[in-house]
C-alpha positions, -999 to 999 in steps of 0.1 A, spaced: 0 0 0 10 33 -7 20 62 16 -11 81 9 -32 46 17 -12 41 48 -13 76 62 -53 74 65 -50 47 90 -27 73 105 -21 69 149 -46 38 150 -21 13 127 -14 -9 154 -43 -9 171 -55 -15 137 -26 -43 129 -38 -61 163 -76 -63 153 -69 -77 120 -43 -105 133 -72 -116 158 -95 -113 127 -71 -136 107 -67 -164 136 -107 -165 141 -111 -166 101 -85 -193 97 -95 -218 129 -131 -211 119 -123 -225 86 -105 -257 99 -141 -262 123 -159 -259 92 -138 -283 72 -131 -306 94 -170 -308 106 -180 -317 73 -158 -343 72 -169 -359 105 -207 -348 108 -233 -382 112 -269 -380 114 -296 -370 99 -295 -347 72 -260 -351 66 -257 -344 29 -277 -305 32 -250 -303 63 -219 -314 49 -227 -291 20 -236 -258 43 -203 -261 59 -183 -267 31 -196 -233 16 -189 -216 49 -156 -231 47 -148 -218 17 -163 -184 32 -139 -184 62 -114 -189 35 -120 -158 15 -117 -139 48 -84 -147 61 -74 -140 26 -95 -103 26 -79 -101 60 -45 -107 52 -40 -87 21 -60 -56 44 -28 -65 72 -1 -69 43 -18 -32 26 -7 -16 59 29 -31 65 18 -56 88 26 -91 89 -1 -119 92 1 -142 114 25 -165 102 21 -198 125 -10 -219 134 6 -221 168 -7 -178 167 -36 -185 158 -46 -203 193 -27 -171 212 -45 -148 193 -83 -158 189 -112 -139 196 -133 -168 192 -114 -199 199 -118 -230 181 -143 -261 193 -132 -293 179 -160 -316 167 -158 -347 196 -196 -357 189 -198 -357 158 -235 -357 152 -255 -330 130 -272 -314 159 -240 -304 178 -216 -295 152 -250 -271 140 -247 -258 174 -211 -250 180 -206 -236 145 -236 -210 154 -218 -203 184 -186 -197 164 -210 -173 140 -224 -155 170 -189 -143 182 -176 -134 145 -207 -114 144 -199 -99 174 -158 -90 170 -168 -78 137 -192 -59 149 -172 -43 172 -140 -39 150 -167 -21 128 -177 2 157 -141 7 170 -123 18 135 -155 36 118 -138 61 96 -103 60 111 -98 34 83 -127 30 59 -109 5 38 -107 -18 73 -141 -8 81 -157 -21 44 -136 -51 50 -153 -56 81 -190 -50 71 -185 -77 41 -171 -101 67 -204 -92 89 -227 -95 64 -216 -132 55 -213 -141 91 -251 -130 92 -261 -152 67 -239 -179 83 -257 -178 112 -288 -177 97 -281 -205 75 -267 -229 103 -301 -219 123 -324 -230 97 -307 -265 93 -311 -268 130 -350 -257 128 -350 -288 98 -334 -309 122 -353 -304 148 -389 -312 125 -374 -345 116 -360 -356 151 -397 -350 162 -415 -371 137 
């Protein structure tokens, strides 16, 4: 990125830096939980499952990639070792040990709930001190919306067949 690019961000770079490293761990250990749920996942409408989370995976994907080329843009570094991405995680990472539809649904809501949430508050915390950051952010939030909304109406299906 360019001087001019660079000098918008201005004071708030490493502040800035920091929010998009966390970003980039969440992005990259919530596409492993994806992945590796779709490999794993039993149960009942397994197929329509396997499918969902391999598009969010693929998702999750595209935002460590947004979120490292924002971090590169600035003269940052990306994390560079999975080992960071467990030290520097808003959201954590919650391996699939049961294995059926109903809780790897649950825990990749959960995961979707606290992107939303970091997102939303990278969103409110950079406003216009970076706009580029902040558009970066929104597209992120607007996914992670539909994530969550997507994993919740599986678990509504779910929940009509496992009463019949």
């Amino acid at each position: 990125m360019g001087t001019k690019g660079r000098e918008i961000v201005g004071e708030h770079l490493d502040r800035v830096l920091e929010l998009l490293n966390k970003a980039f761990a969440d992005e990259w250990l919530a596409y492993y939980q994806y992945w590796i749920g779709a490999k794993v996942v039993e149960g009942p409408m397994k197929d329509a499952v396997i499918a969902e989370l391999m598009q969010h995976a693929a998702d999750e994907l595209r935002h460590a990639d947004m979120v490292s080329n924002r971090i590169i843009q600035l003269g940052g570094t990306p994390l560079i070792s999975p080992k960071q991405w467990f030290e520097w995680t808003n959201c954590g990472y919650e391996a699939p040990e049961n294995p059926f539809v109903e809780m790897v649904l649950e825990q990749n809501i959960s995961g979707e709930q606290c992107a939303i949430s970091i997102y939303n508050s990278i969103i409110a915390e950079i406003g216009m001190k970076d706009p580029v950051t902040y558009n970066i952010a929104v597209q992120i939030l607007e996914d992670e919306v539909e994530h969550e909304e997507d994993l919740q109406a599986l678990l509504v299906d779910l929940g009509v067949i496992l009463k019949k």
